[in-house]
C-alpha atoms as an extended CHARMM CRD file, in Angstrom:
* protein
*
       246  EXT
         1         1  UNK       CA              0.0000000000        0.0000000000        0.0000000000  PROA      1               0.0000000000
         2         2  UNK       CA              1.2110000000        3.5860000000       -1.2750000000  PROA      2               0.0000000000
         3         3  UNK       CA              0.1240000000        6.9740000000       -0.6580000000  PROA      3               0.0000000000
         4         4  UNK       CA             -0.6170000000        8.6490000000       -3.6840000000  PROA      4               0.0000000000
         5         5  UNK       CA             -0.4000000000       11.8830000000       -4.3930000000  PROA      5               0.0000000000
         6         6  UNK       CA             -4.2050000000       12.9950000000       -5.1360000000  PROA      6               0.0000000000
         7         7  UNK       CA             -4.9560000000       10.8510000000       -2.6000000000  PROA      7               0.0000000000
         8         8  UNK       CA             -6.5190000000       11.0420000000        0.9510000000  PROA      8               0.0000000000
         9         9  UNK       CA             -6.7900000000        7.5160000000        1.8650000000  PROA      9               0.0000000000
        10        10  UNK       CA             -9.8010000000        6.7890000000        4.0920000000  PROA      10              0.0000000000
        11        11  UNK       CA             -9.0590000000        3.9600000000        6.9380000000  PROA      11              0.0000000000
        12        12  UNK       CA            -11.1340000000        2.7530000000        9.1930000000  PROA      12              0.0000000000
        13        13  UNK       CA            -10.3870000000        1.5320000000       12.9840000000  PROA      13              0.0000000000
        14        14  UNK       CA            -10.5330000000       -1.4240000000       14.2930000000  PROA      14              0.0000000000
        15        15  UNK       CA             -9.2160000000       -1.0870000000       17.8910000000  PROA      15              0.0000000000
        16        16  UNK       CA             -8.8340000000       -4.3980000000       20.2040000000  PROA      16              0.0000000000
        17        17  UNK       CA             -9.3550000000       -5.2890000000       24.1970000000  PROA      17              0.0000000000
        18        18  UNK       CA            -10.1020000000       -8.0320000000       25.3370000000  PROA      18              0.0000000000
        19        19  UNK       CA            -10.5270000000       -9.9420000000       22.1600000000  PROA      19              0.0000000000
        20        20  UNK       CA            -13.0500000000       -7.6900000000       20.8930000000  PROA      20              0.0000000000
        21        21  UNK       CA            -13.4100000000       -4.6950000000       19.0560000000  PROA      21              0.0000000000
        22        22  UNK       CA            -13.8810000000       -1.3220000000       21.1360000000  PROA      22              0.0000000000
        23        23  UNK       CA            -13.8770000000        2.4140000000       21.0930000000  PROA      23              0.0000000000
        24        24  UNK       CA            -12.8990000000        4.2240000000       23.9920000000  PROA      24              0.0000000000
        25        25  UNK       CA            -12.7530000000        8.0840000000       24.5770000000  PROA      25              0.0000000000
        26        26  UNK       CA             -9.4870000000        9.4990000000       24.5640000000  PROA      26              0.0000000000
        27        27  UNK       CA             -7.8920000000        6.3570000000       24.7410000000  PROA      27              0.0000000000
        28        28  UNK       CA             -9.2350000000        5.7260000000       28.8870000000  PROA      28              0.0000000000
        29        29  UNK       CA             -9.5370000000        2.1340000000       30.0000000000  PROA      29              0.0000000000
        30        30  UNK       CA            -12.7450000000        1.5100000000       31.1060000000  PROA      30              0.0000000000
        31        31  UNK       CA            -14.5110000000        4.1280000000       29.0150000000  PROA      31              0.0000000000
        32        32  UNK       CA            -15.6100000000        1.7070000000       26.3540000000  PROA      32              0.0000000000
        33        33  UNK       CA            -18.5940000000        2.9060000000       24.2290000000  PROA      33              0.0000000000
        34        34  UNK       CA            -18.7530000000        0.5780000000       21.8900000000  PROA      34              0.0000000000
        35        35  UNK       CA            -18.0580000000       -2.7050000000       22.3480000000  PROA      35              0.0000000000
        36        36  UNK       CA            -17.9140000000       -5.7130000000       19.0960000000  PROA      36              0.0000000000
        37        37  UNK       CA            -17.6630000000       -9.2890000000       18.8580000000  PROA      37              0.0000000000
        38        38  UNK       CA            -15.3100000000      -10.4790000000       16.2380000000  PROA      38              0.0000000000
        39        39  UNK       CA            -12.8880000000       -7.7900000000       15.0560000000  PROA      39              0.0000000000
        40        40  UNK       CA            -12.4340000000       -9.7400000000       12.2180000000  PROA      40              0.0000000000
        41        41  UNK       CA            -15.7910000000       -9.7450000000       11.0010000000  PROA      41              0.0000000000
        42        42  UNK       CA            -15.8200000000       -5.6790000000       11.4050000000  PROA      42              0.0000000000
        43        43  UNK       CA            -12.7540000000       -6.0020000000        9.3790000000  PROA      43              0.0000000000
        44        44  UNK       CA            -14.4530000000       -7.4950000000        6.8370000000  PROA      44              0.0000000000
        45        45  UNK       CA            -17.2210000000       -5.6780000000        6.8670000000  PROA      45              0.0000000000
        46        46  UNK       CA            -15.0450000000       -2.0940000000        6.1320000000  PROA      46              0.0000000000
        47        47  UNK       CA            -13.3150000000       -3.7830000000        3.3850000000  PROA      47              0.0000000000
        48        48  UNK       CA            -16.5810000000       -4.8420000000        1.4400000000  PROA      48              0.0000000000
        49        49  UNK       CA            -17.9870000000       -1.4800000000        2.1660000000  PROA      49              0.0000000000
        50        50  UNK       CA            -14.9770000000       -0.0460000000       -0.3700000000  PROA      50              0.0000000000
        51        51  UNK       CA            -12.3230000000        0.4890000000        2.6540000000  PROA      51              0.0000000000
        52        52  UNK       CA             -8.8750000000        0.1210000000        0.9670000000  PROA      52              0.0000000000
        53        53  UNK       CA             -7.0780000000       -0.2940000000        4.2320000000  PROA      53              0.0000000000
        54        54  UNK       CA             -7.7290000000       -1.5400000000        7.4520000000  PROA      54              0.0000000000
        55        55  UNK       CA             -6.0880000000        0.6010000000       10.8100000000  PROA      55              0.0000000000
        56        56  UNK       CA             -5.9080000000       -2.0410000000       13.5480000000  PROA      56              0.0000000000
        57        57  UNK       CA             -4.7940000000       -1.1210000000       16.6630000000  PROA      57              0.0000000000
        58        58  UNK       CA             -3.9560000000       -3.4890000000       19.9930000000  PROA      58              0.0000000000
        59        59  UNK       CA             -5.4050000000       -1.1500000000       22.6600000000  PROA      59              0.0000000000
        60        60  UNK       CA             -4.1730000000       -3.9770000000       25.4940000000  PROA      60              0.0000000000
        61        61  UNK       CA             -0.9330000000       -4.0490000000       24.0460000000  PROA      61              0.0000000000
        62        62  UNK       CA             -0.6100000000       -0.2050000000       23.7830000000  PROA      62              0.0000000000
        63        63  UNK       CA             -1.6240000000       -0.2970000000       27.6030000000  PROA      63              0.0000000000
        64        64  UNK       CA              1.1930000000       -3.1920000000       28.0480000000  PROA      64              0.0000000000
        65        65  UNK       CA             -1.0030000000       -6.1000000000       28.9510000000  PROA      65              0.0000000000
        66        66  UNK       CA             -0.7800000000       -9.4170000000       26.6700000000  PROA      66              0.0000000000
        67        67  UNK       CA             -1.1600000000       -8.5090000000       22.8240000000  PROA      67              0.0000000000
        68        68  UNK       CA             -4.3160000000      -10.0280000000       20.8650000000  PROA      68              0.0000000000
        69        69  UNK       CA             -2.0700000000      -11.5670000000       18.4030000000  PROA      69              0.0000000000
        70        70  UNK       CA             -4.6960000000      -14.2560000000       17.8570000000  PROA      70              0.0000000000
        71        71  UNK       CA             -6.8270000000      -12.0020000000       17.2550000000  PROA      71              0.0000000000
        72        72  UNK       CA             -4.6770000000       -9.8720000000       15.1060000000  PROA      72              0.0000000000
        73        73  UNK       CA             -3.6670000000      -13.2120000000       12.8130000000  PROA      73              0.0000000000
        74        74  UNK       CA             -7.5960000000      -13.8040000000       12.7250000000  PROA      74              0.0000000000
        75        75  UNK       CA             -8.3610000000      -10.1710000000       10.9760000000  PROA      75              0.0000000000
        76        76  UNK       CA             -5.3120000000      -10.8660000000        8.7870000000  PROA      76              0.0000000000
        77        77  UNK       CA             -6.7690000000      -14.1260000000        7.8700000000  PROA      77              0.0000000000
        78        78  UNK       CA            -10.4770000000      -12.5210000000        7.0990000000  PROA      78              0.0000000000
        79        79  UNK       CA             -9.3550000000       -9.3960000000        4.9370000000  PROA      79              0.0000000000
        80        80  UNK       CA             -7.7710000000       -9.0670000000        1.3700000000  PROA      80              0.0000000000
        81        81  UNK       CA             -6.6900000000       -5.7180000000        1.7070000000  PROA      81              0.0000000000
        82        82  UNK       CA             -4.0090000000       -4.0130000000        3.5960000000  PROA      82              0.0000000000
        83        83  UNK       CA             -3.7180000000       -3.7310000000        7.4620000000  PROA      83              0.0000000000
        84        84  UNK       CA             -1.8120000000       -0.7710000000        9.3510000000  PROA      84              0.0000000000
        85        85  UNK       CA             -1.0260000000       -2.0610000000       12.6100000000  PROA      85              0.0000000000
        86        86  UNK       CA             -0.1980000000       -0.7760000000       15.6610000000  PROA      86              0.0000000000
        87        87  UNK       CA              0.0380000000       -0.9110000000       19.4810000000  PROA      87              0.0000000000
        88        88  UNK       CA              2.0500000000       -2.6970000000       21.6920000000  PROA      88              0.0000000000
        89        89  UNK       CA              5.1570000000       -3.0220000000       19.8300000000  PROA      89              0.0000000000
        90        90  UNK       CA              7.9180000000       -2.8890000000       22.4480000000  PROA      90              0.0000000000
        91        91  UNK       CA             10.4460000000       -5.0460000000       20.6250000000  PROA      91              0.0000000000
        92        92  UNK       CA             12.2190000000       -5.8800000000       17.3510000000  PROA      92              0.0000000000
        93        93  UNK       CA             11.2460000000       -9.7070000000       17.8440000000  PROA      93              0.0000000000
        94        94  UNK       CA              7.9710000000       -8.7540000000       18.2460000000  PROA      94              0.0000000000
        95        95  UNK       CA              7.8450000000       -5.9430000000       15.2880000000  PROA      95              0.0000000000
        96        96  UNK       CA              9.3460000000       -8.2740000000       12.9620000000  PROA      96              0.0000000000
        97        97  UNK       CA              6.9550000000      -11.1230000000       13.7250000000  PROA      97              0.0000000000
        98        98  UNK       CA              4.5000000000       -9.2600000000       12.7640000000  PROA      98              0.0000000000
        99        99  UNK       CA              6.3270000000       -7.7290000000        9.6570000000  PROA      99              0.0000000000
       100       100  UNK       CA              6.7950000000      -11.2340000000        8.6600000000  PROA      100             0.0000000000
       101       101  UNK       CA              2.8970000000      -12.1230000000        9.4390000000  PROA      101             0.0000000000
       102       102  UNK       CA              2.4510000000       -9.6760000000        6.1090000000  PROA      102             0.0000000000
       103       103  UNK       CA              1.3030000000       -6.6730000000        7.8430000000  PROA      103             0.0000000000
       104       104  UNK       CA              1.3240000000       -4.4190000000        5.2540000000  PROA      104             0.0000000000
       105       105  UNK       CA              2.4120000000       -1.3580000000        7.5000000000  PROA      105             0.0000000000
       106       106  UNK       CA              3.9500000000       -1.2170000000       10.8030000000  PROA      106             0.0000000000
       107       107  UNK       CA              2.7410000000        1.7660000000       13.3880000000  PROA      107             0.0000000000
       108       108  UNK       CA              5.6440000000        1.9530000000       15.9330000000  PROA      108             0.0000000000
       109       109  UNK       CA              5.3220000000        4.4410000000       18.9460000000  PROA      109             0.0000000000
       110       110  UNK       CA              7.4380000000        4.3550000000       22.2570000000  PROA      110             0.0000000000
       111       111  UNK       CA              9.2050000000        2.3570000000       21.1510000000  PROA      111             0.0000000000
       112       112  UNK       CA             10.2010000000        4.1960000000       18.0550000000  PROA      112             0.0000000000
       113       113  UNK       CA             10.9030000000        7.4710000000       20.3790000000  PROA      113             0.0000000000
       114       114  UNK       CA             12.7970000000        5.3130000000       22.9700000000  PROA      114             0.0000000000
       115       115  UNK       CA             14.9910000000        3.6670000000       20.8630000000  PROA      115             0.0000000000
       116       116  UNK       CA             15.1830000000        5.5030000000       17.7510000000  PROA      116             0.0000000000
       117       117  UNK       CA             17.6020000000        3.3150000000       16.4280000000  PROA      117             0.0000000000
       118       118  UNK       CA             14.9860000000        0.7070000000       15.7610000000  PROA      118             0.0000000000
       119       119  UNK       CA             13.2560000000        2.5510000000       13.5020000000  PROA      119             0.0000000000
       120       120  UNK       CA             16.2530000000        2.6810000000       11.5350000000  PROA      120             0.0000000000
       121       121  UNK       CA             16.5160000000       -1.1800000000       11.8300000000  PROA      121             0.0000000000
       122       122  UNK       CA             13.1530000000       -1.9050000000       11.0410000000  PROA      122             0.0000000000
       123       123  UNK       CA             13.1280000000        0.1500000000        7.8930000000  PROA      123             0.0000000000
       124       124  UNK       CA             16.6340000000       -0.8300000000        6.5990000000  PROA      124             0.0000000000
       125       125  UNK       CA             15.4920000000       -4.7910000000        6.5130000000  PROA      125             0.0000000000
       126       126  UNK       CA             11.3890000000       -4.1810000000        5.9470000000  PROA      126             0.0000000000
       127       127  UNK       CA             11.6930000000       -1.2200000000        4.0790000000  PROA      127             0.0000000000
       128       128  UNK       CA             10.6080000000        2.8610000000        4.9420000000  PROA      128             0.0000000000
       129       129  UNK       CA              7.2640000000        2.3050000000        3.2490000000  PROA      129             0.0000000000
       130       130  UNK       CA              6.4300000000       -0.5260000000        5.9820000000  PROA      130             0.0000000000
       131       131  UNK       CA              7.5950000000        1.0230000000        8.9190000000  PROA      131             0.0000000000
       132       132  UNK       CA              5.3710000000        4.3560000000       10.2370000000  PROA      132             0.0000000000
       133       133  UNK       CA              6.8810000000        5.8940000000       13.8180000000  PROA      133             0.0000000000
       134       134  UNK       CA              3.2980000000        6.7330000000       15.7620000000  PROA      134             0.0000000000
       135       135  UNK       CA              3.0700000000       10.5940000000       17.0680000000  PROA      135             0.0000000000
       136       136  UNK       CA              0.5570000000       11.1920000000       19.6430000000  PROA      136             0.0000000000
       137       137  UNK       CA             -0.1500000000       15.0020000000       20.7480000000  PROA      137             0.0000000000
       138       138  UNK       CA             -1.7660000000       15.7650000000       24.2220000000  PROA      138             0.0000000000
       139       139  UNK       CA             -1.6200000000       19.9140000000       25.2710000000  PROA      139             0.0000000000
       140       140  UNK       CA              0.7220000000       20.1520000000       22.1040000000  PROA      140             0.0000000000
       141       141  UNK       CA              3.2710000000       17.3020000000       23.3690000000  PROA      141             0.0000000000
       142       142  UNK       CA              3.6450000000       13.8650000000       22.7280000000  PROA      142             0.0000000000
       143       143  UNK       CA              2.9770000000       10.6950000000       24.2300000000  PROA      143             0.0000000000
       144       144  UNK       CA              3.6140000000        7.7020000000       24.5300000000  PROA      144             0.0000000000
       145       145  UNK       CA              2.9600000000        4.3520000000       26.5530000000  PROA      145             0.0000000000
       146       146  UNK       CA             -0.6170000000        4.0170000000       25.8410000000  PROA      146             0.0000000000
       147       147  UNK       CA             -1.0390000000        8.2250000000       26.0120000000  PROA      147             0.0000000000
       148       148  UNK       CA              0.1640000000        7.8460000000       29.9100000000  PROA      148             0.0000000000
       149       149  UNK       CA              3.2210000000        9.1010000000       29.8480000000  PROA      149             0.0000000000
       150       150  UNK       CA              4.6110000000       12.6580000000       28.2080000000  PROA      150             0.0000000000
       151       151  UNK       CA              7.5970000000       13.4330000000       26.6240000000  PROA      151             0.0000000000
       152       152  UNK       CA              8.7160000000       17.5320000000       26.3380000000  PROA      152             0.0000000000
       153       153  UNK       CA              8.7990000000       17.8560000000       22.8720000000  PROA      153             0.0000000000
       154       154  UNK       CA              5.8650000000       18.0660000000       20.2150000000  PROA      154             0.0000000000
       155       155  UNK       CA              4.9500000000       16.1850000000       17.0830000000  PROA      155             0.0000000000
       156       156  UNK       CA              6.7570000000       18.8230000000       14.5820000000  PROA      156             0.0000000000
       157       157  UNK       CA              9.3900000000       19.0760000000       16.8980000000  PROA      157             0.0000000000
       158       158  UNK       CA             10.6610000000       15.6920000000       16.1090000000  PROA      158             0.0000000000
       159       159  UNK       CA              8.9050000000       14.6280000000       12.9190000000  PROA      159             0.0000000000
       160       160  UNK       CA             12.2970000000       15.0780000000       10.9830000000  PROA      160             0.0000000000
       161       161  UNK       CA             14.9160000000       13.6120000000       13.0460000000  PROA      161             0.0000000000
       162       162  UNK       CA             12.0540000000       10.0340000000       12.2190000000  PROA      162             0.0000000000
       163       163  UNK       CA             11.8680000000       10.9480000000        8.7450000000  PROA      163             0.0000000000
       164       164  UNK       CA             15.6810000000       10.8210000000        9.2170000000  PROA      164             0.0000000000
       165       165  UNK       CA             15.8400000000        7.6500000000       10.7490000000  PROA      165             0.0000000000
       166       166  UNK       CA             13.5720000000        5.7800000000        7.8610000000  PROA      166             0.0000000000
       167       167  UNK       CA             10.2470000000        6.2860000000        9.1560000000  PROA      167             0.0000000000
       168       168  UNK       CA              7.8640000000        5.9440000000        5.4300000000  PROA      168             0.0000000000
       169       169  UNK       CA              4.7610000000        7.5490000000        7.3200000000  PROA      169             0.0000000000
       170       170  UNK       CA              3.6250000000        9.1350000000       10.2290000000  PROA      170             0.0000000000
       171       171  UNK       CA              0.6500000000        8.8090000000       12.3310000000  PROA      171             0.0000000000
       172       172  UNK       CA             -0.2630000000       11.5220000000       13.5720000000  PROA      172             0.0000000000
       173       173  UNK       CA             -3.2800000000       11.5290000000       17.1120000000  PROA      173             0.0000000000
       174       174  UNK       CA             -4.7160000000       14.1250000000       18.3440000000  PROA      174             0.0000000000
       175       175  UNK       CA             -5.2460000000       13.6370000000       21.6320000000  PROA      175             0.0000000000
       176       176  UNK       CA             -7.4200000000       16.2210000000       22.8220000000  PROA      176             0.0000000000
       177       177  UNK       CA            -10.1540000000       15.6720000000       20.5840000000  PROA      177             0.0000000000
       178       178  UNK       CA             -9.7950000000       11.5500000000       19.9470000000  PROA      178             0.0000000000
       179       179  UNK       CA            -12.9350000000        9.8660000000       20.3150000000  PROA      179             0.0000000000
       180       180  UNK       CA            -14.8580000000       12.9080000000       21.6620000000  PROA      180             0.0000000000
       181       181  UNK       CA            -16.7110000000       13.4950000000       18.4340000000  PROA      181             0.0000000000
       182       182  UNK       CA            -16.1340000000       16.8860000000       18.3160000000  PROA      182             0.0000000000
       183       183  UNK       CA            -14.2010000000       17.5040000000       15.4490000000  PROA      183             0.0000000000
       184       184  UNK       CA            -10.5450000000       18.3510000000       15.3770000000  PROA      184             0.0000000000
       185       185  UNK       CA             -7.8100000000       21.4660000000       15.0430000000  PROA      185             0.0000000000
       186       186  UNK       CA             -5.9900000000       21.9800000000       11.5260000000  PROA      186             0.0000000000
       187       187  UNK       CA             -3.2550000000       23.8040000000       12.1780000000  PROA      187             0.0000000000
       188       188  UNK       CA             -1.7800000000       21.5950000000       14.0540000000  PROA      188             0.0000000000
       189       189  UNK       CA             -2.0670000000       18.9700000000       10.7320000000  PROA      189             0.0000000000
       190       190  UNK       CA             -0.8760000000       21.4470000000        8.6500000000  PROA      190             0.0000000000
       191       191  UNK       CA              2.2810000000       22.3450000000       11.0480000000  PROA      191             0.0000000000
       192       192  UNK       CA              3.0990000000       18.7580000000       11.1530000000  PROA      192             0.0000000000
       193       193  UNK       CA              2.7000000000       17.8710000000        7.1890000000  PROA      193             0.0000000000
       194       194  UNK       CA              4.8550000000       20.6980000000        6.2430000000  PROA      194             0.0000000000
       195       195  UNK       CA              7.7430000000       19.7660000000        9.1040000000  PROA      195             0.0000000000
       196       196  UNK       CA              8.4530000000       16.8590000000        6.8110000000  PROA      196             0.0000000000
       197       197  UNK       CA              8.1520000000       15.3460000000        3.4100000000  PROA      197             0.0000000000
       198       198  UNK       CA              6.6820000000       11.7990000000        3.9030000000  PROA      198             0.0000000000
       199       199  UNK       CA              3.3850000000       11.2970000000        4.0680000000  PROA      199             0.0000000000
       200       200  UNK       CA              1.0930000000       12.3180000000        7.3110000000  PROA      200             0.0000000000
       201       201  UNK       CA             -1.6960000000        9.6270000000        8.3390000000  PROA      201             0.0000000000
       202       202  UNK       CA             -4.2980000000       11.8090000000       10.9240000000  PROA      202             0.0000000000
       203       203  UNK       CA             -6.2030000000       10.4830000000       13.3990000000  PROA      203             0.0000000000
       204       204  UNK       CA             -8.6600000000       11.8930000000       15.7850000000  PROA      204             0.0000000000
       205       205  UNK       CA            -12.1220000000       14.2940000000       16.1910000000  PROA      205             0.0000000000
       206       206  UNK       CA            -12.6510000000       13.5580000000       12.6920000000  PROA      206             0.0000000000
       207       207  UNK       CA            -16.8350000000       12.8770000000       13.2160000000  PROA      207             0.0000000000
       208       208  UNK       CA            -18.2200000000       14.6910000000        9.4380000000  PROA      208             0.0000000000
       209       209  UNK       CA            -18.0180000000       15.0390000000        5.9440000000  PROA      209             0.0000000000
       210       210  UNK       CA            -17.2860000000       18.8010000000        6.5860000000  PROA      210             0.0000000000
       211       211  UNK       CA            -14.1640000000       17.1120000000        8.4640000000  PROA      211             0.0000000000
       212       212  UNK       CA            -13.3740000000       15.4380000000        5.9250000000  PROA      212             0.0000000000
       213       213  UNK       CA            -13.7670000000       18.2230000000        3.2300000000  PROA      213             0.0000000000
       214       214  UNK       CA            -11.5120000000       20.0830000000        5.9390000000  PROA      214             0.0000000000
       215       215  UNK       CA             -8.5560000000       17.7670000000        6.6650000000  PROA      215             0.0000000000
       216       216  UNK       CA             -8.1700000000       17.5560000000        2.2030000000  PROA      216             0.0000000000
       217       217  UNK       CA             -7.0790000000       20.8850000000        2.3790000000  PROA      217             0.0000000000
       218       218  UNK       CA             -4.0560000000       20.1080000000        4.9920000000  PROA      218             0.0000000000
       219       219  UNK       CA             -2.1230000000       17.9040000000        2.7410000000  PROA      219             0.0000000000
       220       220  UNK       CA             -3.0330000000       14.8820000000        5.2130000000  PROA      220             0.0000000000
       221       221  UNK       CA             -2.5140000000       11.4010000000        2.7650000000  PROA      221             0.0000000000
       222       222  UNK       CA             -4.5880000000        9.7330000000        5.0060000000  PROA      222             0.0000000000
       223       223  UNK       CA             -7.0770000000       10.0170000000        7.8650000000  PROA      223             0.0000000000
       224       224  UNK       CA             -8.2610000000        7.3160000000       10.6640000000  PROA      224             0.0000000000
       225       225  UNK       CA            -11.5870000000        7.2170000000       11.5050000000  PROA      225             0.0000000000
       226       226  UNK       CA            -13.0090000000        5.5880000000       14.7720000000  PROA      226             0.0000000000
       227       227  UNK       CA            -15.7430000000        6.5080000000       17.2550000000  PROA      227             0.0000000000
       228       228  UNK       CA            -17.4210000000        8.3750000000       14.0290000000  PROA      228             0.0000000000
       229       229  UNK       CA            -18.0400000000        5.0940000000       11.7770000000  PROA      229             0.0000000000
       230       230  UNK       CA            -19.3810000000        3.4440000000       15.0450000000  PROA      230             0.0000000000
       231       231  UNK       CA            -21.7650000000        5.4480000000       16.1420000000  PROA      231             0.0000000000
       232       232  UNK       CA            -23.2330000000        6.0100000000       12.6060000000  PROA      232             0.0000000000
       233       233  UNK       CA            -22.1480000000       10.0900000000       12.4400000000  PROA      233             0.0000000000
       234       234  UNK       CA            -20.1450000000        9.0500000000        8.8620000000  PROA      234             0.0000000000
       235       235  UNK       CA            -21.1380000000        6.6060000000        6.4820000000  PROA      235             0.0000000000
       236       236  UNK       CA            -17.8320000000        5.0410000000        4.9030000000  PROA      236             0.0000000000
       237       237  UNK       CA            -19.8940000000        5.1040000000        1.5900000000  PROA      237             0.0000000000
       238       238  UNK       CA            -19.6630000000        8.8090000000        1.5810000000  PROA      238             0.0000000000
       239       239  UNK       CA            -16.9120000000        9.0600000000        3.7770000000  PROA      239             0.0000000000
       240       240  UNK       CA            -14.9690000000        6.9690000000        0.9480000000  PROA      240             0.0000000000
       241       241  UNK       CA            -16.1940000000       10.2810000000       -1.5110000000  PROA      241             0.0000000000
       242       242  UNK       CA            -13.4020000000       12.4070000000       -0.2450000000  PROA      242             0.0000000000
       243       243  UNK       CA            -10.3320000000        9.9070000000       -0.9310000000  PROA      243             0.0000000000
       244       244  UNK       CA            -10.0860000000       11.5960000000       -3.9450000000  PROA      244             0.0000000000
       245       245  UNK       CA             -8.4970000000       15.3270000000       -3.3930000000  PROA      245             0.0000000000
       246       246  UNK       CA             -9.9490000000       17.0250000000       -6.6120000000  PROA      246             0.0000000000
């Protein structure tokens, strides 16, 4: 899977606990609004509905409990078009287990901006275009270990040095406004996509078409969408609509 340049690619969420497919607000244990059976059959369901790529994310191992790599290999197993997975990746064993379990993109977050070097690694063996170093904002700096823990430095602040390392892609999460359904901020999309020149994935607030219609003009290649889908305030039909920047 590449980004394109006309393109806004349009990926769904599929975040896991427990086996099953969630959403939480803001990323809070224990704040679970929805909650699925069978992540794999969502899966499925977003890629017959037109989705081109899947965004699957392993909420228990982004919290450091036991990965859903069963699950994960299940979802794999079910769809036919590209997952972007992320969440819980604390190791190069692990990362490259997966990797080799044809994930079609890796998302890697603390540990990408705890060992840098990895990143490297990763991208030199995988290749850049599989390897996409996670950014998550909260009050303009970024975090990492599930959102717990913050670092003194913001998303632009560091976006090149990962460009530098290898990092394909970024991901980039606004905290403040993920999963509150409240749309999101643009400049701070627009600061980020012109601090580097690889592609920018955004994620979070995103809960309209007028969002959508919005986040084109950032230069964003791609935009996650969660809580929204779920709760029926965007139809991927017409969601799908905007992948195309005219």
């Amino acid at each position: 899977m590449s980004f394109q340049e006309n393109k806004m690619l349009i990926m769904p969420a599929v975040d896991i606990k427990n086996g099953k497919c969630v959403q939480l607000v803001q990323g809070e244990p224990g704040t679970e609004q929805v909650i699925i059976e069978n992540p794999e059959e969502v899966a499925k369901k977003w890629e017959d509905l037109g989705a081109e790529v899947v965004h699957v994310i392993d909420l228990d191992g982004a919290l450091e409990s036991e990965t859903n790599i069963e699950t994960i290999r299940k979802v794999i197993d079910e769809v036919s078009v590209p997952i972007q997975l992320g969440g819980g990746i604390r190791s190069i064993e692990y990362a490259e287990e997966l990797l080799n379990l044809d994930i079609d993109r890796l998302i890697i977050g603390t540990m990408g901006i705890k060992e840098p070097n990895t990143i490297s690694k990763l991208s030199d063996e995988y290749g850049s275009e599989r390897v996409m170093i996670s950014l998550d904002s909260k009050d303009n700096k970024v975090v990492i270990k599930g959102w717990q823990e913050k670092i003194d430095k913001s998303a632009t602040e560091i976006s090149k040095e990962f460009q530098d390392l290898g990092a394909g892609s970024i991901l980039f999460t606004n905290v403040d406004v993920e999963g509150l359904l409240g749309g999101f901020y643009v400049d701070p999309v627009i600061d980020l996509v012109n601090s580097v020149d690889i592609p920018v994935v955004y994620s979070g607030g995103v809960t309209s078409l007028d969002d959508l219609r919005q986040l084109q003009t950032t230069g964003a290649k791609g935009v996650v969408i969660g809580s929204a889908l779920y709760k029926d305030k965007i139809n991927l039909v017409d969601a799908l609509k905007y992948q195309v920047i005219k």
